[in-house]
N, C-alpha and C positions, 0 to 999 in steps of 0.2 A: 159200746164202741170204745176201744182203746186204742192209742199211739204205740204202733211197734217202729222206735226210733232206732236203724239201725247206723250209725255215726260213721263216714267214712271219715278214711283215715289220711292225713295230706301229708307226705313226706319233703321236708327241705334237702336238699341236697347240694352239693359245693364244695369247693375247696376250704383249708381251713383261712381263717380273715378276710373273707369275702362278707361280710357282715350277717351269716345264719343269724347267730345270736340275738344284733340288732332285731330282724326282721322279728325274730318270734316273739321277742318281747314287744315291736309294733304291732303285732298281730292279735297278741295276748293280753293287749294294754296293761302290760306289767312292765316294771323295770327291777323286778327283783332277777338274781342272779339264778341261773339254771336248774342248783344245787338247795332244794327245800326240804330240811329239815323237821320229819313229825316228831313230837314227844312218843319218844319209846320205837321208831322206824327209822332204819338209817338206810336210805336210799336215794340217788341221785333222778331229778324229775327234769324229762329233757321231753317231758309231752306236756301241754293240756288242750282242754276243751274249748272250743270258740263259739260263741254266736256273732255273726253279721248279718242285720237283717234278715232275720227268723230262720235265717241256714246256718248247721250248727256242725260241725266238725269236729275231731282231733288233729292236732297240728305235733307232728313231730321234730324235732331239732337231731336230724342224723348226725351230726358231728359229737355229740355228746354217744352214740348207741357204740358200745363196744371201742373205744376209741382204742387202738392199737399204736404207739409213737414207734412200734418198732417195723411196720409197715412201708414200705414205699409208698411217696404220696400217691402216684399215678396208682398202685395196684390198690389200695385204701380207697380212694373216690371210685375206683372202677366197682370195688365190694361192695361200699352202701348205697350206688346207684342201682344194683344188681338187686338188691335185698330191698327197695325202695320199689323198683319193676314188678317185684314178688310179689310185696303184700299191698304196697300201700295203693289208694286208689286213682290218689293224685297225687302228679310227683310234682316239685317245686322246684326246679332246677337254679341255684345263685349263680351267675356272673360275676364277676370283679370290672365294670368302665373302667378306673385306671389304669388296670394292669394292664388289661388288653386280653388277648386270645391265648391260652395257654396250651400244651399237649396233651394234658389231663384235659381241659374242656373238648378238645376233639375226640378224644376217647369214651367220654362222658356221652355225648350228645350222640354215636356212634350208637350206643346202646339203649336209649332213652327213645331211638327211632324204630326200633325193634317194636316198641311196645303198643299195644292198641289202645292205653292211658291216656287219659288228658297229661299232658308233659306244658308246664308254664315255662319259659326261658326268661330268666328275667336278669335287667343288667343294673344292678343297683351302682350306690354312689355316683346316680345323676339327680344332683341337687338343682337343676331349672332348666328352663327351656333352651335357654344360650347355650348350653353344653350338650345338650342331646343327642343334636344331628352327629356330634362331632365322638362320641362315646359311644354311641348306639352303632352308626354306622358299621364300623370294624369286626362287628361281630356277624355281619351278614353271609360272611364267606361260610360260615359253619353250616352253611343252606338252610337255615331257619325261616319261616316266614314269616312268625309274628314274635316279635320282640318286645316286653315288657320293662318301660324305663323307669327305675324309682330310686329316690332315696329311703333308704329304710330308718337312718338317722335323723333327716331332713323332713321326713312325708311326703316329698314330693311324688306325682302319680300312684297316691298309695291307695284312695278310695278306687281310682278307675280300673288299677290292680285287682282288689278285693271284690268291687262289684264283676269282673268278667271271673274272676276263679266261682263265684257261688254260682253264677248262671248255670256253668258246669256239673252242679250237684244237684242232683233231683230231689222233687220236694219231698217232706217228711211223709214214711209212708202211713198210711190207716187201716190198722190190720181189722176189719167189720165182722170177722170171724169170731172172734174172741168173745165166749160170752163177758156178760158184764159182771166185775167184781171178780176175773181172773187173778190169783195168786203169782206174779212171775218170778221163778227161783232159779238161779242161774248155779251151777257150779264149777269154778274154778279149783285149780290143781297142777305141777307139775306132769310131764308125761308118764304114763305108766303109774301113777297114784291109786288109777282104780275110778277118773270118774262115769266114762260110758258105764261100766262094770256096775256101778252103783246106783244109774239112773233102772238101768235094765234089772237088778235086784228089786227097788222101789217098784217099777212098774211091773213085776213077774215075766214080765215077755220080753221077748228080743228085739228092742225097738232098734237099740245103739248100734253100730256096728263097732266088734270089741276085737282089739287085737292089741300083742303085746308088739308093737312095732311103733315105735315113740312119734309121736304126731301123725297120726291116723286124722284125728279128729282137727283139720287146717282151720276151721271156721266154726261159726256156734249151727248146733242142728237145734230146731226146736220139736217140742212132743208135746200135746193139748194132752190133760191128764183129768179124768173127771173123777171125782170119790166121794161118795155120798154126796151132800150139798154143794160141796164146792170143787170148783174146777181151779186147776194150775197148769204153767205153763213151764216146763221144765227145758230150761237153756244148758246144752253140753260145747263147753268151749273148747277149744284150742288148747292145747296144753302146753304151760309156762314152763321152760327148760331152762334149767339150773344155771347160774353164772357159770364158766370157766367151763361147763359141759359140752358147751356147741361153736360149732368150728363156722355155722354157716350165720350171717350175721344175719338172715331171712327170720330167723327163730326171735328174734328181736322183736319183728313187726307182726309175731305170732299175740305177743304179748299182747300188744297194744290194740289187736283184733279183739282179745279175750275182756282188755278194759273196755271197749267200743261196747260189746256184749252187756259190761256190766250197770252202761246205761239205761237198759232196757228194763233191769230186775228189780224185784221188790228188797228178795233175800237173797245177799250168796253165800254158799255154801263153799268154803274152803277145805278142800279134803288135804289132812299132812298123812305122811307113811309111817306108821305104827314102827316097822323094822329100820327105815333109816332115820327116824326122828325128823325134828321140824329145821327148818334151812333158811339161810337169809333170805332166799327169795321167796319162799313161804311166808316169812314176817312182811315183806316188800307188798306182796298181794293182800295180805289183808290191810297195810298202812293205804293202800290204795282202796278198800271198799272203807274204809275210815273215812279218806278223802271223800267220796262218795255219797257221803251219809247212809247206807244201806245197811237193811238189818245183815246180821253175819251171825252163822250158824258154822263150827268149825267140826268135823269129820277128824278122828283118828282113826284112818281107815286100815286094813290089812291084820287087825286086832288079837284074827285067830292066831297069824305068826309067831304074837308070843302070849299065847293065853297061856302058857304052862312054865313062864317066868317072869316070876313076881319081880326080879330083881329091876328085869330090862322096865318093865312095865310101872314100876316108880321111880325108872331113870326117864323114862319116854314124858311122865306126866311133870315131873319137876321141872324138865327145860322147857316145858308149854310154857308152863306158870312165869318162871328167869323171864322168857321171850316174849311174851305175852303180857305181861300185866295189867297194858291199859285197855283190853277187852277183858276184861273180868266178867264182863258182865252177857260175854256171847254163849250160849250154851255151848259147849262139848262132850261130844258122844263120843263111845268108843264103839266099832262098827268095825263090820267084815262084808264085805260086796260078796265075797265068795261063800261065805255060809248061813248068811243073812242076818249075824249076830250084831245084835240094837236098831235091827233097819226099822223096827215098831214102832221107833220113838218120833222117825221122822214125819210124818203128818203132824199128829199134834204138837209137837215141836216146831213146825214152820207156821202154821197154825197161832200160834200163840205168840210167836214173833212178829208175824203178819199183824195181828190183833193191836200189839203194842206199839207198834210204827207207824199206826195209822190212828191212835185214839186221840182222842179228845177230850176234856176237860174244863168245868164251869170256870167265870174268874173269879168268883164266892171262894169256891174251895181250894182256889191257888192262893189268893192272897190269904187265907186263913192257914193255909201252910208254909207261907213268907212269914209271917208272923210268928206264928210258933219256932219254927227254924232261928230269926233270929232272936227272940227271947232266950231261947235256950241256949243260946254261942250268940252272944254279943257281936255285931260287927267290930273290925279294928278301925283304930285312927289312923286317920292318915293327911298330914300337915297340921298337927293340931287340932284336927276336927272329927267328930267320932263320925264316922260315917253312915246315912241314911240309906235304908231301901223303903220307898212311899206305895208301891204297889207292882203290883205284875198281871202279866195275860197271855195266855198261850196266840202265838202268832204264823203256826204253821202245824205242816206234820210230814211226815215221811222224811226224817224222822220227827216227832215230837219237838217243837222248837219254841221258845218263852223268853220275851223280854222283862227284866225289871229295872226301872225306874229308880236314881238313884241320885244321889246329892255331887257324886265324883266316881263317874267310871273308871277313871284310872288308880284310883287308890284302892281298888278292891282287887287284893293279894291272890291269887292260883290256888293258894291253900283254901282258904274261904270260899272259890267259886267251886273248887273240888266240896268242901262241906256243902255247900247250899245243891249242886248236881245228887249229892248221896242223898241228902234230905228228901229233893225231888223223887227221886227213883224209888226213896221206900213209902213215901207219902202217896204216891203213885202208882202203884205198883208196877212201873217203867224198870223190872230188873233185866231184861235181856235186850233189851235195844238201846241205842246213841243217844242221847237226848244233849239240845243246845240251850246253852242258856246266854242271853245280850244284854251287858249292862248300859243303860243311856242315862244319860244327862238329864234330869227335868227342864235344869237352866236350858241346855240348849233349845227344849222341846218350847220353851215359851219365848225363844226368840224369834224361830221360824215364825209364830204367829203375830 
């Protein structure tokens, strides 16, 4: 029995300075800023993932998705209300209480009544009860008839908020089908990349339905895969369409369907296009199965296009490597869905990533390779003090996860966490999947007791 966790997805919607932002960082118990930053991924994160009492979601921030300043506001809110109807499952409609009723919110709520959606109306910047009646009221003419009053700065009505939006979402599902110890490998891709193409290659038959008409595939389809001993479960996503390619801003919440999906997998598989090369949104999707922790197998698919130039074909692999550097460590295939060239490799290839994402490890033989590691490259100092590591333990997996114990977690440099990760992975033989490594404090560990 396994958890097929399919994550809906909750769309904010509003004007701009209506307090989205606030909300999602009350919602995300974050207060970092929208715009997060991976080593070696430059993309803006106007998603993430929630749990409230054991109901788990994606929460989107529409004001960040496509933001257009050249737009009229009214036709702007009317767009990612529209594209919010589209994909998402719940839409989160903001209010402004001070401002009052605008034209854009008649036009909003106009469209939001279209839809068969759970639709939340909520009128933030009501910071107590004394102001309520008096904020809330005004907006009843919009013929709503449940109106959600909160501060999203303040917290006020924010639990009673959050407890009525989860009621809404149904419980996680138990997919009892699944034999046990299924493999689940998702494949993500721009449209037209070639993944239905590729499932259906892998599988010999015609499972996918394949068409060269870009977003065929709106949602993930799955296909139980059985070969030899072991079964897989092969997830075909939505396809992520290129920045500045799509006019419709629905293609947005395609994505975010596609990451929903990638909660579900073991491995994804990222297919890039051999003939147009790799794209920033291609680097965006695998910074996000990064985010992820997931193993990641990368596809240069369409291969045959230039099997008969060399030239293209150590331009094609040099800007992987530029773009890419901080998976070094995910395997890449060069693959042809259409002539089935390197499809061989994929079993044992997922196979062995699969193996690695899930292993485990004595703590004999980790601290004996803490040891050796820092024998051999000294720790640095740091305040005058040479810095200790006293032991380690593997403390997870999927992917592979290890604390060590140290005299000052913060004085241990990136450079040396980067050495002791390499150490790991060759001591390990952890070479094609993520591994985490968490320095702690001993002091602290001995105050908690």
């Amino acid at each position: 029995m396994s958890t097929s966790e399919k994550l809906p997805i909750v769309a904010l919607v509003g004007r701009p300075n209506v307090g989205k932002s606030t909300l999602f960082n009350r919602i995300t118990k974050s207060r970092k800023a929208l715009v997060d930053p991976t080593p070696g991924v430059t993309r803006d994160r106007h998603y993430d993932r929630v749990t409230w009492e054991n109901k788990s979601f994606v929460l989107v921030d529409t004001g960040g998705i496509d933001d257009n300043p050249e737009d009229l506001l009214v036709h702007h809110i009317k767009e990612q209300a529209l594209a919010a109807i589209e994909e998402a499952d719940i839409v989160l409609f903001l209010l402004d209480g001070k401002q009052g009723v605008t034209p854009a919110d008649w036009e909003v709520v106009e469209l939001l009544r279209r839809t068969e959606k759970p639709v939340f109306h909520i009128v933030n910047k009501v910071d107590s009860p004394e102001n309520e009646l008096e904020l809330v009221s005004q907006f009843y003419e919009l013929g709503i008839d449940k109106l959600w009053p909160l501060s999203a700065e303040h917290n006020y009505g924010f639990k009673s908020f959050m407890d009525g939006l989860c009621e809404t979402m149904p419980a996680e599902a138990i997919d009892l089908d699944l034999p046990e110890g299924t493999i689940k490998v998702a494949f993500f891709g721009r449209p037209n990349v070639g993944k239905s193409s590729m499932i259906n290659k892998i599988l010999g038959e015609e499972r996918m339905v394949v068409s060269d008409i870009s977003g065929t595939t709106r949602d993930s389809v799955d296909t139980l895969v059985s070969r030899g001993n072991y079964n897989y479960l092969f997830i075909d996503t939505a396809g992520i369409r290129r920045k500045g390619k799509t006019k419709e801003k629905l293609e947005k919440f395609s994505i975010l369907k596609s990451l929903a999906a990638m909660n579900r997998c073991d491995v994804a598989v990222v297919l890039l296009d051999a003939e147009e090369g790799i794209t920033e949104q291609d680097t965006k999707v695998i910074g996000y199965v990064l985010d992820e922790g997931r193993g990641l197998i990368v596809l240069v698919n369409k291969w045959d296009l230039i099997e008969n130039d060399r030239k293209r074909q150590e331009e094609v692999m040099a800007e992987i490597g530029r773009l890419l550097p901080f998976v070094g460590f995910a395997p890449l295939l060069k693959v042809s869905a259409l002539t089935g060239y390197g499809i061989k490799l994929m079993f044992p290839t997922i196979g062995s990533v699969f193996r690695q994402y899930n292993a485990t490890f004595p703590t004999s033989a980790l601290n004996r390779l803490l040891q050796d590691a820092t024998e051999q490259h000294s720790p640095p100092i740091y305040k005058n003090k040479r810095l200790k590591f006293y032991y380690t333990a593997q403390v997870g997996t999927c992917p592979p996860k290890f604390v060590i114990m140290t005299n000052s977690s913060k004085g241990v440099h990136f450079s040396y966490e980067r050495y002791l990760i390499n150490r790991f992975r060759e001591g390990l033989g952890l070479d094609k999947v993520p591994i985490r490594i968490l320095f702690k404090d001993k002091t602290a560990q001995r105050k908690k007791k």
